[in-house]
C-alpha positions in Angstrom: 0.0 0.0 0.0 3.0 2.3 -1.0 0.8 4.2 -3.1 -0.8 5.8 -0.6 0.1 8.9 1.6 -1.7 8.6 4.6 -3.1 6.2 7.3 -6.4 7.4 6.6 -6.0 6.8 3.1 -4.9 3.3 3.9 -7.5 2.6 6.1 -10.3 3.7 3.5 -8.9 1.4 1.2 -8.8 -1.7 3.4 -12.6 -0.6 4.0 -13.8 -1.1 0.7 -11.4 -4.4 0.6 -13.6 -5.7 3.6 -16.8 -4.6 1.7 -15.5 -6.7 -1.7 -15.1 -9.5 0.1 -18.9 -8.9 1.8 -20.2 -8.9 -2.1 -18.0 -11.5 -3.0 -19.7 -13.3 -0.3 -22.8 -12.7 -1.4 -22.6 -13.6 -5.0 -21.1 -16.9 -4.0 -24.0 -17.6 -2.2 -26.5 -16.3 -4.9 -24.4 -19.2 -7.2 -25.2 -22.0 -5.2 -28.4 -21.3 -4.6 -29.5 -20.9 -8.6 -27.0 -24.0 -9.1 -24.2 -21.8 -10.6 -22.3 -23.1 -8.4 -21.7 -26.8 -6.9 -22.0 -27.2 -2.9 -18.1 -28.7 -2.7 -16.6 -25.2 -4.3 -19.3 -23.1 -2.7 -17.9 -23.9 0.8 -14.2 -23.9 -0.3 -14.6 -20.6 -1.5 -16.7 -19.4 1.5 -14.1 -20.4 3.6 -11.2 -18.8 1.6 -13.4 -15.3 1.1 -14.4 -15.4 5.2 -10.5 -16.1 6.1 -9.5 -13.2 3.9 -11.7 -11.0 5.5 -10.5 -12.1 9.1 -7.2 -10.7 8.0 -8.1 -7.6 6.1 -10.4 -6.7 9.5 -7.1 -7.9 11.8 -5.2 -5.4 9.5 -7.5 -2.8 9.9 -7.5 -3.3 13.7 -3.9 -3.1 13.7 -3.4 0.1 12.1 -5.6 1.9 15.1 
């Protein structure tokens, strides 16, 4: 996060990080309940998506 100047700067950009991976969340979900998506990748993606945004709200916690 070089690319940007100030703290608050990089907290607003882990924010909308956070955010993605709520929508990501969401469309994942929307996918396996229309059958876009099978139940095995639904839940390894879920998984991957929720620990992401573990980390991204740890880094966020971090910074304060």
């Amino acid at each position: 996060m070089a690319a940007f100047e100030t703290k608050a700067q990089k907290e607003h950009k882990i924010r909308i990080a956070i955010g993605e991976a709520n929508e990501t969340e969401f469309w994942l979900d929307f996918c396996s309940k229309t059958g876009v998506l099978d139940t095995t990748k639904h839940q390894i993606y879920s998984e991957k998506i929720i620990e992401t945004r573990k980390m991204l709200i740890g880094l966020l916690k971090s910074m304060k």
